[in-house]
N, C-alpha and C positions, 0 to 999 in steps of 0.2 A: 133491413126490415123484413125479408123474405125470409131470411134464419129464423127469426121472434114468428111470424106468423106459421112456419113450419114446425117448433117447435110446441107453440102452443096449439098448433092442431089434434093433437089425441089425449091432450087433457081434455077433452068433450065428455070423453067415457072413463066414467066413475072405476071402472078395473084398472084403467090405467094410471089414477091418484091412487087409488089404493095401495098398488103395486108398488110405488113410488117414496110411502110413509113408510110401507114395512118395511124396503131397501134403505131406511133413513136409519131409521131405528134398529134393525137385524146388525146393521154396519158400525155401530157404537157398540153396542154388545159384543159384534166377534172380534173389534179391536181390544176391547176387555181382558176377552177368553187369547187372544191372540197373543196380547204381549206377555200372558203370566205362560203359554203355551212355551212360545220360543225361547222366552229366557228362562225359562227352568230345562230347556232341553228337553219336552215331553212331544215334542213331533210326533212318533211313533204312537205313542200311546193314545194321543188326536187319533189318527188313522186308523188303528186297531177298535178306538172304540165303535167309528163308523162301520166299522166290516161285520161289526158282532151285533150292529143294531138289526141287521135284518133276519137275523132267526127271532129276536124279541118283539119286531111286527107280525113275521109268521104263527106265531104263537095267539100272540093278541088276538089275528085275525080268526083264529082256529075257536078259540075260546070267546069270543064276544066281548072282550075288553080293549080299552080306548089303544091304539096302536104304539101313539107315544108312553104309554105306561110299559107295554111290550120292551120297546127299546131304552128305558130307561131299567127295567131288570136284566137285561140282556147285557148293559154295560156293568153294570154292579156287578153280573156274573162275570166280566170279563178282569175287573179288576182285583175282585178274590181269587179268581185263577193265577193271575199276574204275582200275589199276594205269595199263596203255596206254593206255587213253584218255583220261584224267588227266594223260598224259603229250605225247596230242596234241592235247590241246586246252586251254582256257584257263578251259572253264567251272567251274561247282561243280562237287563229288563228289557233290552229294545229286543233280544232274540225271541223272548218267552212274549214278547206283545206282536212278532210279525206274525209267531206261528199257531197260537191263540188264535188271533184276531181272520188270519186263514182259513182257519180250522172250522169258526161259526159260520164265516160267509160261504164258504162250502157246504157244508152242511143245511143253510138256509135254503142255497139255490135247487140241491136237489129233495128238499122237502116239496119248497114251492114248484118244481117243473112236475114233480110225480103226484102233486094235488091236483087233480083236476077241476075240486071242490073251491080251490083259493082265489079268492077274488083281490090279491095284492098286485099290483100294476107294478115292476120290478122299476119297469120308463120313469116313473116317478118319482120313486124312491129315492132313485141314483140324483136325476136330474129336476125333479120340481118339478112345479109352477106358477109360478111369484105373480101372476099376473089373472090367477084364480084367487087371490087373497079375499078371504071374507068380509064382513064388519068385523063379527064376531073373535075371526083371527086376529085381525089390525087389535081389538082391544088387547089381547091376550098378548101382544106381543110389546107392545107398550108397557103393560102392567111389568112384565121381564125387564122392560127398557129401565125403570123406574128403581127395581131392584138391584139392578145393576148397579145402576150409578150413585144409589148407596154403598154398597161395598164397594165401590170403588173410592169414595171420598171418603169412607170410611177403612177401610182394609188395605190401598192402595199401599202404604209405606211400609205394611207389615210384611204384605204380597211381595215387595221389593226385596225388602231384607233377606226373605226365606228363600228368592232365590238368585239373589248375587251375593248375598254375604251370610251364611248360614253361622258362623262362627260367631257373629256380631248381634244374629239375631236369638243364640243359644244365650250369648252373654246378658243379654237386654229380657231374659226372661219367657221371649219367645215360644210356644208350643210348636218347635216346627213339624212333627209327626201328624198333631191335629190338627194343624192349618193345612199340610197337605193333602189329608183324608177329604177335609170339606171344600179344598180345591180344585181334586179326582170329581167330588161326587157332583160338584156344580157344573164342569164342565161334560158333563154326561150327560144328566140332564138338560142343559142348554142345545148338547150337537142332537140329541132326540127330540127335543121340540122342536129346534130351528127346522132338524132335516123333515121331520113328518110333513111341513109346510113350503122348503123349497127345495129337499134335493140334501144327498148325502155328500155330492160334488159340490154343491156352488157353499154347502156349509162350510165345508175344510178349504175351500176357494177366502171364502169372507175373513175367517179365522187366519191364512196362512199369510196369504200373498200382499195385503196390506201393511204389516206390521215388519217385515221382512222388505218390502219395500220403504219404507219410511227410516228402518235402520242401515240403509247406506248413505241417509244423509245426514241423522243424527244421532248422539249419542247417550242426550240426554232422558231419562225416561220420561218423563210427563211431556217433551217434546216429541217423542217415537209415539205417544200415547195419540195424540193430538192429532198429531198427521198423517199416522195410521185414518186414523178416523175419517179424515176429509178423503183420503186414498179411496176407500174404501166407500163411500156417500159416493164421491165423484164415476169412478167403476161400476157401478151399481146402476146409477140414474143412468149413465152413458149406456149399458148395459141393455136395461131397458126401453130406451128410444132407438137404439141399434136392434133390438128385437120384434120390435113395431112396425120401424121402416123397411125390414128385408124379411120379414115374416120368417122368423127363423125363432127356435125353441130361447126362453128367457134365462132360461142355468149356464147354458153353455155360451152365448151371448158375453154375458155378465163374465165368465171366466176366460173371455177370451179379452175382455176390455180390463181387466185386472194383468192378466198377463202380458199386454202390449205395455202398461203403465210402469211396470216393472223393468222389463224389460230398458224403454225408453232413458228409465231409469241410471241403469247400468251403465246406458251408454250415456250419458251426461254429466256420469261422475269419473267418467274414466278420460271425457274431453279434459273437464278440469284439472288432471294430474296432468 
C-alpha cells in the first residue's frame, strides 16, 4: 500500500498528468515513426535529420517565425541535399547523411554561440522538458496522435511492403518512390514537433530504443508494433516518476529507463538460448 500511496503522490500537480498523457501519446507515435524507421534501415537519416533541425530553430528564432516551422525547413533542406548529392555521387546515403547532417549542426552551434542576440536555450533543445507540457501542447499532440493512427490503419501494410518486400510491392502496383517521399517528409515533421517540445535526445530515444527492443523478442510486425508501444509507455512513465523522485532532468531520465529496458532485454533472451 506504501507503493500505491507513493506513487499516487505527484499526481496532485497537474504538470505531472500532463507530462504523463504526452509521454502516452508521444510513445504511440514514435513507435510508428520507429518501426517504418528501423525496418527500412533509415537510422542515419533519423539522426541527421535531428542535427540539421537546429540551424532551422536558429533561423526561426532570428526571423520571428514559429521554431518548429524553422526545423521542419531545415530537414526538407537536409533531404534535397541528401537528394543531389546521391545524385552525384556514387557513394551510400548513410555517408552523404552523417556529413550533411554535421555540417548544419556545426554551423548552427557557431551561429548560435557568436549571437549574442539568440534567445535559443541549446539545454533544451537537446534534452527538453516533458514535464513543462502545456494544455495547449497536450491538445496538439494528441491531434498528431489521431493522425497517426490513421495512417497507420490505413498505410500500415503498404508501409510494410515498401520496406521489406519492394519487389512485391512494385508488382502490387505500389508507388514506392511516393510513398517514400511522404514517409521522409512525415517523419521530419514529427522529429521537429516532437523535439521543439521534449528534446532532440529523448525524440530519437522514443523513435529508436523501443521498437529495437521489442524486435528481439518478435518477429512479427504488428506484434513489434504493439510492444514497441507498451516499451515505450512503460519507459516513459517510469521515466518520469524516476525524474520526480531524485529531482533529476525528465529527457535523460526517460532515456536512461528506455536503455536499462533494453538492455534487460538482451539479457533475457540470451538466458533463454
Amino acid at each position: 500500500m506504501e507503493i500505491f500511496k507513493l506513487l499516487e503522490e505527484p499526481l496532485k500537480y497537474n504538470f505531472f498528468i500532463y507530462a504523463n498523457l504526452a509521454i502516452i501519446a508521444i510513445s504511440i507515435i514514435s513507435s510508428f515513426i520507429g518501426f517504418i524507421v528501423v525496418n527500412k534501415g533509415i537510422m542515419q537519416l533519423t539522426s541527421g535529420i535531428s542535427n540539421s533541425m537546429l540551424l532551422g530553430y536558429y533561423f526561426a528564432s532570428i526571423t520571428g517565425v514559429f521554431g518548429v516551422i524553422g526545423g521542419i525547413a531545415s530537414s526538407i533542406f537536409l533531404l534535397l541535399a541528401i537528394f543531389i548529392t546521391g545524385k552525384l555521387q556514387r557513394n551510400s546515403q548513410d555517408q552523404h547523411i552523417a556529413i550533411i547532417g554535421s555540417l548544419l549542426f556545426s554551423i548552427a552551434i557557431i551561429f548560435i554561440t557568436r549571437d549574442k542576440n539568440s534567445n535559443i536555450n541549446i539545454n533544451n533543445l537537446l534534452f527538453g522538458n516533458i514535464l513543462g507540457i502545456s494544455v495547449s501542447e497536450l491538445i496538439a499532440i494528441y491531434i498528431i496522435l489521431l493522425i497517426t493512427l490513421i495512417l497507420t490503419f490505413k498505410y500500415l501494410k503498404i508501409i510494410s511492403y515498401s520496406s521489406f518486400a519492394m519487389s512485391v510491392a512494385k508488382f502490387g502496383g505500389i508507388g514506392i518512390t511516393k510513398i517514400n517521399i511522404i514517409i521522409y517528409i512525415f517523419i521530419s515533421i514529427f522529429i521537429a514537433f516532437i523535439s521543439s517540445l521534449v528534446g532532440i535526445i529523448l525524440t530519437l530515444t522514443l523513435i529508436i530504443t523501443p521498437i529495437m527492443t521489442s524486435k528481439i523478442f518478435f518477429r512479427k510486425i504488428l506484434t513489434q508494433y504493439k510492444f514497441a508501444i507498451t516499451i515505450g509507455i512503460i519507459s516513459g512513465v517510469s521515466g518520469i516518476y524516476l525524474s520526480y523522485f531524485l529531482s533529476i532532468p525528465s529527457g535523460p531520465a526517460i532515456t536512461l529507463t528506455s536503455f536499462i529496458i533494453f538492455i534487460l532485454s538482451l539479457w533475457v533472451k540470451n538466458i533463454k538460448k
